[in-house]
GUFI-116671 format. One line per field, with one value per residue: x, y, z of N, C-alpha, C, O, CB in turn; residue number from 1; residue in one letter. Coordinates in pm, 1 decimal. Glycine has a CB too. Example, Ala and Ser with C-alpha at 12.3 -4.5 7.8 and 13.67 -1.06 7.14 Angstrom:
<sites>
n.u: [1319.0,1285.0]
n.v: [-569.0,-225.0]
n.w: [780.0,708.0]
ca.u: [1230.0,1367.0]
ca.v: [-450.0,-106.0]
ca.w: [780.0,714.0]
c.u: [1320.0,1290.0]
c.v: [-330.0,3.0]
c.w: [780.0,787.0]
o.u: [1423.6,1340.9]
o.v: [-331.9,113.8]
o.w: [846.5,803.9]
cb.u: [1130.8,1408.4]
cb.v: [-447.3,-59.8]
cb.w: [904.6,572.5]
num: [1,2]
residu: [A,S]
</sites>
This chain:
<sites>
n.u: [5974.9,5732.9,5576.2,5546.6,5345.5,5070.9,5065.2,5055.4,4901.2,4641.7,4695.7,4601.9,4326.6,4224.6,4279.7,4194.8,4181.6,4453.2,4675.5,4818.9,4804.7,4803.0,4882.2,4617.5,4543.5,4593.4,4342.5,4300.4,4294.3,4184.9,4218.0,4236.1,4604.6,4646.3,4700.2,4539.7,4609.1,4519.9,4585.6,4487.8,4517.9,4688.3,4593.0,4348.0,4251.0,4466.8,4553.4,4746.4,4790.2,4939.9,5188.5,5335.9,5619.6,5778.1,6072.0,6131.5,6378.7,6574.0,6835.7,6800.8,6586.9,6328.8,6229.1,6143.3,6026.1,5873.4,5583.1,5472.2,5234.7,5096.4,4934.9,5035.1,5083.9,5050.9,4845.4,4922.2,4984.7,5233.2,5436.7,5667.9,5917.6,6016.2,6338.1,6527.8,6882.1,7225.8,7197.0,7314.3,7413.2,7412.0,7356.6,7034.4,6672.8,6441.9,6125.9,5858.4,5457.0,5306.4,5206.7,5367.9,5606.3,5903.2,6033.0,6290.7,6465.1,6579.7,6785.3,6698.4,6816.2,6974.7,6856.7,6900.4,6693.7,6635.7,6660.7,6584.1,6318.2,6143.2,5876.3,5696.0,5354.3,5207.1,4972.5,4919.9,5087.1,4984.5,4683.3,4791.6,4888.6,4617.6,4485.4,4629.1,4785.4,5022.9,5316.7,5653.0,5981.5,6315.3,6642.8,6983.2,7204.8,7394.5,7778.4,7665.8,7619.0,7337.1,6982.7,6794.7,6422.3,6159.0,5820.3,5509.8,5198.4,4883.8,4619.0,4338.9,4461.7,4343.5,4088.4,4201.0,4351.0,4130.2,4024.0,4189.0,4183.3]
n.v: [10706.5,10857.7,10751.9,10475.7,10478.7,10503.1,10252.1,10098.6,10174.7,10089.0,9848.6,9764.3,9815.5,9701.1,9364.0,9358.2,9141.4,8989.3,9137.4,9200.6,9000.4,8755.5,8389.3,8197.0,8045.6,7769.7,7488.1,7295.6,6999.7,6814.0,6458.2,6279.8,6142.0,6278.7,6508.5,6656.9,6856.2,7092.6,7256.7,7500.3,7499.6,7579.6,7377.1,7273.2,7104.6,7014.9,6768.7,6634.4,6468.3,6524.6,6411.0,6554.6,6548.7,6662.9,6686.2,6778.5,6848.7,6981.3,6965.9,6968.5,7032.3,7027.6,6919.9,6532.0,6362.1,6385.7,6245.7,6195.0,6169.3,6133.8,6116.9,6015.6,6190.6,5948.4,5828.7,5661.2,5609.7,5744.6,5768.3,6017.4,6037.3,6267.3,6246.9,6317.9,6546.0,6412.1,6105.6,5719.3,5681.2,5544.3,5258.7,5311.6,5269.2,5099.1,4963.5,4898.7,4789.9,4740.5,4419.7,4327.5,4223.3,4342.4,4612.3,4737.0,5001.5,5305.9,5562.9,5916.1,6167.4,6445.4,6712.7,7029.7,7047.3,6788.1,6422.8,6218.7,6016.1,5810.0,5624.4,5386.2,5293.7,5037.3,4806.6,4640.8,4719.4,4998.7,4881.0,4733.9,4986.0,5171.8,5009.4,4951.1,5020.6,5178.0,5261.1,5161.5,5348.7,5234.8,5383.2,5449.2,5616.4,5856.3,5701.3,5528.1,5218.7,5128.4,5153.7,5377.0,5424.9,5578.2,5615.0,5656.4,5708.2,5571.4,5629.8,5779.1,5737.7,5583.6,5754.5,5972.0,5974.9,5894.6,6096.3,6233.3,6116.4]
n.w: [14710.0,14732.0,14485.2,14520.1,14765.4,14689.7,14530.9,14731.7,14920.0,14738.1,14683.7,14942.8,14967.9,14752.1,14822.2,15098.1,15304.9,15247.8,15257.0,15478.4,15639.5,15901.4,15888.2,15953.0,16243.5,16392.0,16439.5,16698.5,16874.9,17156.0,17182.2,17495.5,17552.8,17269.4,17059.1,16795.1,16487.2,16308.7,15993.6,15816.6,15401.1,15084.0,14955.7,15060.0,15391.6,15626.1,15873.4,16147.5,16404.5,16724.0,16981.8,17304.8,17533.9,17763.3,18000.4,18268.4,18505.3,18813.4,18716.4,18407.6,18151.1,17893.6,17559.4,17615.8,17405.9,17054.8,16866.5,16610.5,16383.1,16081.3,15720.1,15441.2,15089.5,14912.9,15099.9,15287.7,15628.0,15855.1,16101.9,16271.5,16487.7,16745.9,16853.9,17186.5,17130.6,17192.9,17153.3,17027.3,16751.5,16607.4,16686.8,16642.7,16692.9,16931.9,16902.5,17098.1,17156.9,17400.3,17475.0,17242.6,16994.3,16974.9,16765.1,16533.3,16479.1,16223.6,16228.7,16084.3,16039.0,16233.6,16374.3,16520.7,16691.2,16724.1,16698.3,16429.4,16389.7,16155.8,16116.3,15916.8,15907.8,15899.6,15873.3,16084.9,16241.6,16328.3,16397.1,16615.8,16723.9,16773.6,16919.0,17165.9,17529.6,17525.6,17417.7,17410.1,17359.1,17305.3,17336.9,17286.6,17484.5,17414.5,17439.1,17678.6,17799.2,17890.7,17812.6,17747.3,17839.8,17694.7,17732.0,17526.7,17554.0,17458.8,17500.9,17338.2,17067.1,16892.5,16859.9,16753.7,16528.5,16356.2,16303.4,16178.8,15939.4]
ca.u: [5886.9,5601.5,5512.3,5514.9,5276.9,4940.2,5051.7,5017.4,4708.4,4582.0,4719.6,4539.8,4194.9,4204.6,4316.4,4230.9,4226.6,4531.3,4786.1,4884.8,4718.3,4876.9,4802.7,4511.7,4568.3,4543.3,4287.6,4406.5,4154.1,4259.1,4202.4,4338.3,4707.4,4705.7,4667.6,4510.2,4650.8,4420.8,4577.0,4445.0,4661.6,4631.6,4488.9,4272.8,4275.0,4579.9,4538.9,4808.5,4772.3,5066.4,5193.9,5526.4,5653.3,5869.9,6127.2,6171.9,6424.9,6666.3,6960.1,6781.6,6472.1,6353.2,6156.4,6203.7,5995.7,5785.8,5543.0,5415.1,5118.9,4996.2,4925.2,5177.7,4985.2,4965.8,4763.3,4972.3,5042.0,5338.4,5522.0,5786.9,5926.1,6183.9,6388.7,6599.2,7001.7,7303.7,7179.6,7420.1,7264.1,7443.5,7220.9,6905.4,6609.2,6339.3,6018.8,5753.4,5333.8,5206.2,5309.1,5346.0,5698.7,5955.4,6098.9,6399.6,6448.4,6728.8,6780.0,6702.7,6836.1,6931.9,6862.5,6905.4,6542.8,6616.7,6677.6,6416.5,6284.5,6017.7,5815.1,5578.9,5235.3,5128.4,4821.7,4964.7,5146.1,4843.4,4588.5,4854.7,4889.4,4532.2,4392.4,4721.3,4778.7,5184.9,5453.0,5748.3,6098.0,6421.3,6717.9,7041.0,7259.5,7607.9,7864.4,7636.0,7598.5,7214.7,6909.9,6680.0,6304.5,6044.0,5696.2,5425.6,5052.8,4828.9,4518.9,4316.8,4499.7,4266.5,4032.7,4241.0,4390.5,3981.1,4022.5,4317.2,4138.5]
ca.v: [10660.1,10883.0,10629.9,10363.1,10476.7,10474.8,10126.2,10007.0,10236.1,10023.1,9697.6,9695.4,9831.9,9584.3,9282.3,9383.5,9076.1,8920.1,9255.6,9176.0,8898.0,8662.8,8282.9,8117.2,7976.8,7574.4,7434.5,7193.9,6909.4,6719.0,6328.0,6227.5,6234.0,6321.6,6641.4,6710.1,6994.9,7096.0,7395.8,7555.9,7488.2,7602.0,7222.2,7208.1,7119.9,6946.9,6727.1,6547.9,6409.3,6460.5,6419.0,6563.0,6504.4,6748.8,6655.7,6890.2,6841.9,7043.1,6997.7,6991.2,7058.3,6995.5,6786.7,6443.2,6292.1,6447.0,6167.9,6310.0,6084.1,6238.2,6071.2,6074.5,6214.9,5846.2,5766.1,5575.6,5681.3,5725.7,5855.3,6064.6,6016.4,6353.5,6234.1,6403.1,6511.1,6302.8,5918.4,5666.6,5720.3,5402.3,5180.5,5298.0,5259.4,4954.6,5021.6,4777.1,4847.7,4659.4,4292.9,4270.9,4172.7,4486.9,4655.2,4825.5,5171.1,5367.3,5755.0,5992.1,6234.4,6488.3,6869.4,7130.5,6994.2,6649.4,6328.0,6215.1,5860.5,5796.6,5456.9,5362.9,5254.0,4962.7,4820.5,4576.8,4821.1,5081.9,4856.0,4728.3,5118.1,5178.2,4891.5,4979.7,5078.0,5207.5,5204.7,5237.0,5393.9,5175.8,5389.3,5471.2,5773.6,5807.0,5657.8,5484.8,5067.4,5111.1,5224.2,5454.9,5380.6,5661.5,5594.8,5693.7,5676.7,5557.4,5669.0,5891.3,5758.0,5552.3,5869.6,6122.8,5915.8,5869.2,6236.8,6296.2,6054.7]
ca.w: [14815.5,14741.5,14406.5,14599.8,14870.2,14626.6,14510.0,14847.2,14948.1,14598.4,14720.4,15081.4,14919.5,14663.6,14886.9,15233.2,15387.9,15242.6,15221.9,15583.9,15720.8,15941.9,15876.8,16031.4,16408.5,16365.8,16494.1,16834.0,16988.2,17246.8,17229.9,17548.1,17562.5,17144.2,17037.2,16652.3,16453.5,16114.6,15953.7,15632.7,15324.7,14965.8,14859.2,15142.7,15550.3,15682.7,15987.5,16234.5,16538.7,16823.1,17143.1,17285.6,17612.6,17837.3,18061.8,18352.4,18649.2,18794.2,18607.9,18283.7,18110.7,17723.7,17500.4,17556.3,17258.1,17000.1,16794.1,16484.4,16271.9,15963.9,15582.5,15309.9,14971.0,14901.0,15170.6,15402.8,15738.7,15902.2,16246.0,16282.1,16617.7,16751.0,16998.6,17173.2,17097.0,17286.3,17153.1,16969.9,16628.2,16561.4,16807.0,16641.9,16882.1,16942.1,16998.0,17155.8,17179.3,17466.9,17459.6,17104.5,16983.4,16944.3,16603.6,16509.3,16375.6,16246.0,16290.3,15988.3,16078.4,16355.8,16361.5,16638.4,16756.4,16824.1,16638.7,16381.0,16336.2,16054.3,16137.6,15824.0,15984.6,15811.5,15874.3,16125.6,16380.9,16266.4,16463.1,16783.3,16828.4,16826.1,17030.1,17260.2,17567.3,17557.5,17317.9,17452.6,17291.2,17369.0,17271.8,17419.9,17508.2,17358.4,17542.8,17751.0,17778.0,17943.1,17730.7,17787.1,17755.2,17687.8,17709.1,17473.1,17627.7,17340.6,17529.4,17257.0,16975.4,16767.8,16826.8,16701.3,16413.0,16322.2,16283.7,16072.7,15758.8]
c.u: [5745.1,5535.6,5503.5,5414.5,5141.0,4971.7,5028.1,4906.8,4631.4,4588.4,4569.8,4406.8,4159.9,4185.6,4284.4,4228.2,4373.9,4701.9,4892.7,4872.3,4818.6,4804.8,4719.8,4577.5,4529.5,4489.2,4298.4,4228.4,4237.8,4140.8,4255.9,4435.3,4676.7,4642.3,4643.2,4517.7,4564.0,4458.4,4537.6,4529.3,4560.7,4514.9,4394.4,4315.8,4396.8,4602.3,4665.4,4787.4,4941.0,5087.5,5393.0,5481.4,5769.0,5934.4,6202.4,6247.0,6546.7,6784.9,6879.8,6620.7,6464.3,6246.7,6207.0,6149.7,5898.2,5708.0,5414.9,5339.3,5081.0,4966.1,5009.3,5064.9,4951.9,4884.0,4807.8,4996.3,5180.7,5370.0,5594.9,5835.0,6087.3,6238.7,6522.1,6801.2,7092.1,7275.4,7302.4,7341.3,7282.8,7392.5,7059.5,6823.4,6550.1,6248.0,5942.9,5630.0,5292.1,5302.2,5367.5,5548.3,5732.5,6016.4,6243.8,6372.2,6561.7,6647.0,6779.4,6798.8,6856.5,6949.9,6913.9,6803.2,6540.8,6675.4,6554.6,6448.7,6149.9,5993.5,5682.7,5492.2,5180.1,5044.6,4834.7,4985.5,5022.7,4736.2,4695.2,4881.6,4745.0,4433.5,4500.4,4686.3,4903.6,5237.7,5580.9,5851.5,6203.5,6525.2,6850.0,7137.3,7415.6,7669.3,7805.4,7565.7,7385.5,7109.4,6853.9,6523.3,6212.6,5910.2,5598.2,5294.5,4969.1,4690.4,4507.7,4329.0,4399.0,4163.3,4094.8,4314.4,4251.8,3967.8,4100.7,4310.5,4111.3]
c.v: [10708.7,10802.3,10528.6,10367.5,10486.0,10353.2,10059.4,10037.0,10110.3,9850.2,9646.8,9777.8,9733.5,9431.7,9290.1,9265.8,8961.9,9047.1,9212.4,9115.3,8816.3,8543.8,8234.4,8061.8,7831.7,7550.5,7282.9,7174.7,6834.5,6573.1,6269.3,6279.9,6266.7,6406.7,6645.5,6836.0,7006.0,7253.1,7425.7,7550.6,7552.2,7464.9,7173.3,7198.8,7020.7,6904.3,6616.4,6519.3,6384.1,6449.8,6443.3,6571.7,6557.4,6665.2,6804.2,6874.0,6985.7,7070.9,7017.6,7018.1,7069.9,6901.0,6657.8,6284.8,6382.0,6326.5,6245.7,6187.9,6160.8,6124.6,6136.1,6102.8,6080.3,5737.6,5759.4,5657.9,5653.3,5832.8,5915.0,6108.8,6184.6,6310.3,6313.6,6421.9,6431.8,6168.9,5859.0,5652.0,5532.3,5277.6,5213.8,5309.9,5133.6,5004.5,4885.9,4856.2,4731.4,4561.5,4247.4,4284.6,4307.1,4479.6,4711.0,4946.3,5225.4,5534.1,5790.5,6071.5,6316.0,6657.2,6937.8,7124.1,6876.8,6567.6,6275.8,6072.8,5829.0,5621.4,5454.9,5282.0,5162.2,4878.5,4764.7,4655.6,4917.6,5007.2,4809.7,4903.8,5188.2,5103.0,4921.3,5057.6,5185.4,5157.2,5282.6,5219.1,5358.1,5274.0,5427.7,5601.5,5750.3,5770.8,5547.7,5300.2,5054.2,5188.0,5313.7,5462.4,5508.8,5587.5,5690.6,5614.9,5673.0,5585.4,5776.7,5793.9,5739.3,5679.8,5913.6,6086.3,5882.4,6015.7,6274.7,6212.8,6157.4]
c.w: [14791.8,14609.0,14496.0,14719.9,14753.7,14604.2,14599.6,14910.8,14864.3,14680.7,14879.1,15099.3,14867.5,14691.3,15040.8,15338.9,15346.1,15224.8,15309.0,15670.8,15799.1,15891.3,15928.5,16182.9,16367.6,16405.3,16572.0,16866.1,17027.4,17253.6,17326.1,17565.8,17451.6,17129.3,16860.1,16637.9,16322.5,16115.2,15807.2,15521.0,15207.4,14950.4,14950.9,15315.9,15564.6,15833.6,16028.6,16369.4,16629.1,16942.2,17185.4,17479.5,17692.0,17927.1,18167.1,18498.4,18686.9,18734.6,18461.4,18265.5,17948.1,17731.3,17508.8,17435.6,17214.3,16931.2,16735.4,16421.1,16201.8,15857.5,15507.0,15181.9,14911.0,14974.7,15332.3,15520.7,15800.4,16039.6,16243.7,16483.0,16691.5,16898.2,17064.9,17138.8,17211.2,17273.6,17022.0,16874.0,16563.4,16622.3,16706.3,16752.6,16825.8,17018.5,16982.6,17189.7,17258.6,17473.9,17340.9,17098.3,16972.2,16795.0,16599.7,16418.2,16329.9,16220.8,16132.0,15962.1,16216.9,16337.0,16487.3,16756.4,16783.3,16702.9,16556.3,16335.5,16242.5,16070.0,16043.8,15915.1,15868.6,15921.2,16016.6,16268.7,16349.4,16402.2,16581.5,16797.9,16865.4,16916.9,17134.7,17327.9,17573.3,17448.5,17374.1,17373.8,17375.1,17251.1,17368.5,17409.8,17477.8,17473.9,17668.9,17679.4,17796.8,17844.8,17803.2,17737.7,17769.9,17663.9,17695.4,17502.5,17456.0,17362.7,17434.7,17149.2,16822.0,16744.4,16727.8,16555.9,16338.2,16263.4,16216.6,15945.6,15689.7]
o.u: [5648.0,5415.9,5392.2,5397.0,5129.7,4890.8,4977.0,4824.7,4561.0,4500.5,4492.6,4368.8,4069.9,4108.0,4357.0,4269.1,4391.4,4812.0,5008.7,4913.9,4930.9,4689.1,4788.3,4700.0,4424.5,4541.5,4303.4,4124.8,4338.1,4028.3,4339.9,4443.3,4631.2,4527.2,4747.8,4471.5,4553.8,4409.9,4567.5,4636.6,4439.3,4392.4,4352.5,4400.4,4397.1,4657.6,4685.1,4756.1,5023.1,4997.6,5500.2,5373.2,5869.3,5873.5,6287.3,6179.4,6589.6,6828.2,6925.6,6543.9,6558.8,6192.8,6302.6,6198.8,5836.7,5803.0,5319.7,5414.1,5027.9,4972.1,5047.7,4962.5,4841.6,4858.5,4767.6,5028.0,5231.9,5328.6,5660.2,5786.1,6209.5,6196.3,6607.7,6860.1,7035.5,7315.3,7362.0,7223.3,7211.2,7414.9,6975.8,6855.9,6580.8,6249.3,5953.6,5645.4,5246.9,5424.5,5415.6,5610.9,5645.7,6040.9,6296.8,6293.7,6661.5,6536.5,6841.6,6870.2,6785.5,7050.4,6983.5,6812.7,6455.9,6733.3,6440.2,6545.3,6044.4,6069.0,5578.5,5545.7,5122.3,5059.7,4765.1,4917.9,4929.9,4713.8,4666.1,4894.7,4738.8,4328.6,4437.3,4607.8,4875.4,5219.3,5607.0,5859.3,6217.0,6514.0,6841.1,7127.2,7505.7,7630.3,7885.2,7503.8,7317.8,7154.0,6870.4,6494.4,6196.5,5902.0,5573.4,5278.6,4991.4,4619.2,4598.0,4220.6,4379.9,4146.2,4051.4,4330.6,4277.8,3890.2,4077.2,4396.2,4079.6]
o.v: [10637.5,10783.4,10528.9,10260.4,10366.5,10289.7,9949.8,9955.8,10035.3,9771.7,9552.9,9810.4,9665.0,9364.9,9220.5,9288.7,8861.6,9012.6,9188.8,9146.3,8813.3,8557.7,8195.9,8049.8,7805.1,7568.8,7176.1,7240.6,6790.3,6571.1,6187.6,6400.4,6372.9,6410.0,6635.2,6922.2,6911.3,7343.7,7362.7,7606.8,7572.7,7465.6,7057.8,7274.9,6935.2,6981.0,6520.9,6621.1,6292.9,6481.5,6398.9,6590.2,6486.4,6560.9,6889.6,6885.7,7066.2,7182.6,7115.2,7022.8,7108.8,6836.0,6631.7,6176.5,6452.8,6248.5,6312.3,6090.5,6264.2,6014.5,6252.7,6034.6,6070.9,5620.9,5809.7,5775.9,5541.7,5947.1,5853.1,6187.4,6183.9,6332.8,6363.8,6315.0,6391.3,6095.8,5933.9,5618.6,5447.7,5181.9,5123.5,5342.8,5074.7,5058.9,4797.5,4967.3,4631.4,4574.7,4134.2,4345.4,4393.6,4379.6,4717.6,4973.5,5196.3,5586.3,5719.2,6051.7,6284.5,6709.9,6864.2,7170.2,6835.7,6628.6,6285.0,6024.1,5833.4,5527.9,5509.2,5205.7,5202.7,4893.1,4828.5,4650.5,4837.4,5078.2,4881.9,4938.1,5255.1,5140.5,4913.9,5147.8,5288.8,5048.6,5402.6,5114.0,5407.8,5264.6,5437.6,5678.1,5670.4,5797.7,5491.7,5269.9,4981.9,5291.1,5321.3,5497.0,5538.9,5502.7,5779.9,5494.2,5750.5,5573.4,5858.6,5746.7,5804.7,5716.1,5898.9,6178.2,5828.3,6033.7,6389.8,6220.6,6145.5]
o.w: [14817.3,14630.3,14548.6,14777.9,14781.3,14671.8,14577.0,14953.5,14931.8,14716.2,14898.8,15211.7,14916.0,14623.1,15111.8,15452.7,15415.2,15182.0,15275.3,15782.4,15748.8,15851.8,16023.2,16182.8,16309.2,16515.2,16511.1,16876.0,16971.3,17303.7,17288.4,17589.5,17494.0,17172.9,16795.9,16712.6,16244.5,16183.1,15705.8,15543.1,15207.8,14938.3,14942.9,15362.9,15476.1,15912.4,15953.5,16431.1,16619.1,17020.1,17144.4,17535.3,17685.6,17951.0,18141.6,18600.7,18604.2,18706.4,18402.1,18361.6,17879.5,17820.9,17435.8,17404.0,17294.1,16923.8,16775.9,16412.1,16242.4,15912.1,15498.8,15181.3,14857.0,14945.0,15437.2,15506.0,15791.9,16059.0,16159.6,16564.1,16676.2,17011.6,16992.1,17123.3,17312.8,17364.2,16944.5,16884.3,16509.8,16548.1,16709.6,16866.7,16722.2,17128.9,16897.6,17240.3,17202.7,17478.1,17334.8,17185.1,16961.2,16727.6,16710.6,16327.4,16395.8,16206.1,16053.3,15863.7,16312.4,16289.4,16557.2,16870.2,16862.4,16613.0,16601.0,16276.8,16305.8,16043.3,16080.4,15995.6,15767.8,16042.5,16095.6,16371.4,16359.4,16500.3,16676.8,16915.4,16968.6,16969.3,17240.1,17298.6,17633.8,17393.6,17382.7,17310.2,17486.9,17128.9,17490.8,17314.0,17503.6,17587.5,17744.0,17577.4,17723.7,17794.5,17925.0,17623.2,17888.1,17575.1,17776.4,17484.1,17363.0,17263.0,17418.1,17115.2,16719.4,16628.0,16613.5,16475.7,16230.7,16169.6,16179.8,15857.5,15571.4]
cb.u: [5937.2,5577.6,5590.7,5632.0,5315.7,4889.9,5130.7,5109.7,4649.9,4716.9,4943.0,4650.3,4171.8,4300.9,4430.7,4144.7,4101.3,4472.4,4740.1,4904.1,4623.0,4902.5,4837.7,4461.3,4447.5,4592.6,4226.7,4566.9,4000.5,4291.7,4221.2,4365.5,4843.8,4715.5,4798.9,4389.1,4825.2,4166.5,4705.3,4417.0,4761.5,4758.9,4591.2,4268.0,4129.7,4677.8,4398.7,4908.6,4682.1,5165.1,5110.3,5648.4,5654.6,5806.2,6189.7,6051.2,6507.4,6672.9,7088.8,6840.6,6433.0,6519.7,6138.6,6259.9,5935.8,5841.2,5530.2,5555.7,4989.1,5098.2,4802.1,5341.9,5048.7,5013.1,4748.9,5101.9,4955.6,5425.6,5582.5,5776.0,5980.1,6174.3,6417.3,6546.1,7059.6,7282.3,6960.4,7498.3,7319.2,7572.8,7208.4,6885.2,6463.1,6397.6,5928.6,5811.1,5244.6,5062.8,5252.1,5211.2,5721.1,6078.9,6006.5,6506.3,6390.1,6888.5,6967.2,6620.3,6800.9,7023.0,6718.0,6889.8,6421.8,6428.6,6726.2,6343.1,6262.9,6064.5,5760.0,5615.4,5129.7,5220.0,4717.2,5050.9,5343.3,4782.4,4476.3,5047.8,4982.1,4510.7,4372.3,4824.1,4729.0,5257.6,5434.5,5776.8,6099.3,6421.3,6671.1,7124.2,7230.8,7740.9,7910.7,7561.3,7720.2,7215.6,6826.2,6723.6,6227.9,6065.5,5664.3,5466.8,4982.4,4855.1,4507.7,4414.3,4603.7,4181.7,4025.3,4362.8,4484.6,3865.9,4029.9,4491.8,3994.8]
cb.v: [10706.8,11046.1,10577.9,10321.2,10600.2,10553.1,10080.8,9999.1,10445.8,10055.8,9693.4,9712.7,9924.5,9587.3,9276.5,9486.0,9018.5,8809.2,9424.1,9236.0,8797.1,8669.7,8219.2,7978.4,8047.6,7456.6,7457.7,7307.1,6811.3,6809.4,6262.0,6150.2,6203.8,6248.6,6745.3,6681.0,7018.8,7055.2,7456.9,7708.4,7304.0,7613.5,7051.9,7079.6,7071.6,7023.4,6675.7,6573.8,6248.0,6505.6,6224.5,6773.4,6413.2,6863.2,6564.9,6960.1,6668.2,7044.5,6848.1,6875.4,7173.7,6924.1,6794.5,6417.2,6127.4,6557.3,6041.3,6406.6,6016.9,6400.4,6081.8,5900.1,6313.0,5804.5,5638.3,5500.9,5668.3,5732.7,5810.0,6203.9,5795.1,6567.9,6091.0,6442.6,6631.4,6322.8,5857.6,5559.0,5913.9,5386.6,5310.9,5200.3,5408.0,4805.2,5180.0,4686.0,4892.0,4624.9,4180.0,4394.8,4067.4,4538.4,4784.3,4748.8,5310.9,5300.9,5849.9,6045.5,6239.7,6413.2,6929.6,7264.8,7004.7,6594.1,6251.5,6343.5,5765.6,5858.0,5412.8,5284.3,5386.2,4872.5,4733.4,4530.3,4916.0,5019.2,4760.3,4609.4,5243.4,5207.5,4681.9,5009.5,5024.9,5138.7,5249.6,5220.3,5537.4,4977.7,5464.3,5335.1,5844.4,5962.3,5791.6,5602.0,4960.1,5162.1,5158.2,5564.5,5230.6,5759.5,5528.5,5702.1,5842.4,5431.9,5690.2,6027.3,5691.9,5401.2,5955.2,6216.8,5789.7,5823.9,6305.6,6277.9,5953.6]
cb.w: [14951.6,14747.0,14282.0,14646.7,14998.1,14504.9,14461.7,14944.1,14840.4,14411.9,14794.4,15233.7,14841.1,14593.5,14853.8,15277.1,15431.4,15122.7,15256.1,15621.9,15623.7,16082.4,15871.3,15929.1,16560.8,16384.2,16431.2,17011.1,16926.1,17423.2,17159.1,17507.7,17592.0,17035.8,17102.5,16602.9,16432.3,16095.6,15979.7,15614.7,15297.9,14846.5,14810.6,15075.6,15657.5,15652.4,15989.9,16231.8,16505.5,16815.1,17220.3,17158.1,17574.1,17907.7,17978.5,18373.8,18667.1,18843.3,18596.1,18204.8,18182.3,17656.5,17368.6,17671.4,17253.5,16916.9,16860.9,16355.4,16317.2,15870.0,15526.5,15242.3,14853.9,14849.1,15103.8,15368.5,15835.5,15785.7,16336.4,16162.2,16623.7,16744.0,17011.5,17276.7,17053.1,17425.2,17084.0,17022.4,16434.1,16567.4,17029.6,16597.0,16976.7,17013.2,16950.2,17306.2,17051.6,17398.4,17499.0,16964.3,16901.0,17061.2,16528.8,16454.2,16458.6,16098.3,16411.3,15988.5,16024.4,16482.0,16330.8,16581.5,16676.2,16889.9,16722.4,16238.4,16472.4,15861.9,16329.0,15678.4,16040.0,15700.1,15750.1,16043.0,16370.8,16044.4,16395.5,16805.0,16756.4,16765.7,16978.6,17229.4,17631.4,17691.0,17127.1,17574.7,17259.3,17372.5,17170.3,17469.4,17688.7,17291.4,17603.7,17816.6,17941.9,18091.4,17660.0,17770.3,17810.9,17582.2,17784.2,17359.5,17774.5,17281.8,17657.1,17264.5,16998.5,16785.7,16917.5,16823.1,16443.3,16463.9,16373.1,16141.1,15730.2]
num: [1,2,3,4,5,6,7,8,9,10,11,12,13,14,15,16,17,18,19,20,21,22,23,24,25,26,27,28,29,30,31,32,33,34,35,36,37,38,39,40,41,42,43,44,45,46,47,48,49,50,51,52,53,54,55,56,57,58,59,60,61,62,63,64,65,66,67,68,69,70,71,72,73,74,75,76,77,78,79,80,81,82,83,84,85,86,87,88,89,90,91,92,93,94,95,96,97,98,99,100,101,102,103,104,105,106,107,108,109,110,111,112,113,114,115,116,117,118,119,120,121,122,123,124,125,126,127,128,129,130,131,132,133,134,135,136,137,138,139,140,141,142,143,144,145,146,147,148,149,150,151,152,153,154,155,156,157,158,159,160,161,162,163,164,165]
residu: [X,X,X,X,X,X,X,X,X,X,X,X,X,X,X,X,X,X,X,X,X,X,X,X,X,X,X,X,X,X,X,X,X,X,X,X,X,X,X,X,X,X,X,X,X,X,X,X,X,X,X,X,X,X,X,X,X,X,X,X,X,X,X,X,X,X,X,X,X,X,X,X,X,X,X,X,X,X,X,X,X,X,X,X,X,X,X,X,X,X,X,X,X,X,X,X,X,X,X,X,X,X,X,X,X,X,X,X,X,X,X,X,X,X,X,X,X,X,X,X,X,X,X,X,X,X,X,X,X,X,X,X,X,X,X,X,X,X,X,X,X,X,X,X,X,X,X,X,X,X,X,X,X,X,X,X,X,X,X,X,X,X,X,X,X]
</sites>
């Protein structure tokens, strides 16, 4: 033990702001409802734009959507939608922006954190979610015949997606 205590005296002389640093705090702006995240990376700043959506009654309480926008390294944008656990993964969901016709989706995945839906943003849905007012999430709950629709407020968005180029 006593070698090892000059190597670390050495270390957090040598290095003193990276010996025991915590990471940076992200930097959060609020567009509206969407919230921009920019945290520091090795290759530079890293910006998404989200919005999540609590559900609080007495019997329960929880997230009941997360919608994630970022850029894939080749550009494109895309969503990742977390919804939450208990849906028929086998249903998929359908989402609709406004009046514009609805889509289909299927489920990625589902973690401990919810259900994950990845919706590529092409150019198309890209401008009906920023000229939008609402997109709402048709999906449904195991066992159950009736959907369930979540609605996502698109107030902000084209901002804060102006901000995450």
């Amino acid at each position: 033990m006593k070698s090892l205590l000059p190597f670390l005296a050495l270390v957090v002389v040598l290095f003193p702001g990276t010996a025991f640093s915590e990471p940076p705090e992200p930097a959060v702006t609020a567009y509206q409802d969407w919230m921009v995240i920019c945290v520091e990376k090795d290759e530079g700043t890293v910006c998404t734009m989200r919005q999540t959506q609590d559900l609080k009654t007495e019997q329960v309480s929880g997230r009941l959507v997360r919608a994630t926008v970022g850029t894939r390294p080749d550009g494109t944008a895309i969503m990742e939608l977390m919804l939450p656990l208990g849906l028929d993964l086998r249903a998929g969901i359908a989402v609709k922006v406004d009046d514009q016709p609805e889509f289909g989706a299927s489920f990625l995945t589902c973690t401990k954190d919810g259900c994950m839906v990845l919706l590529p943003l092409d150019a198309k849905l890209l401008a009906s979610l920023k000229s939008g007012n609402r997109a709402r999430v048709f999906s449904r709950p195991f066992g159950s015949e009736k959907a369930m629709v979540i609605t996502i407020s698109l107030m902000g968005f084209s901002r804060a997606y102006q901000e995450i180029q």
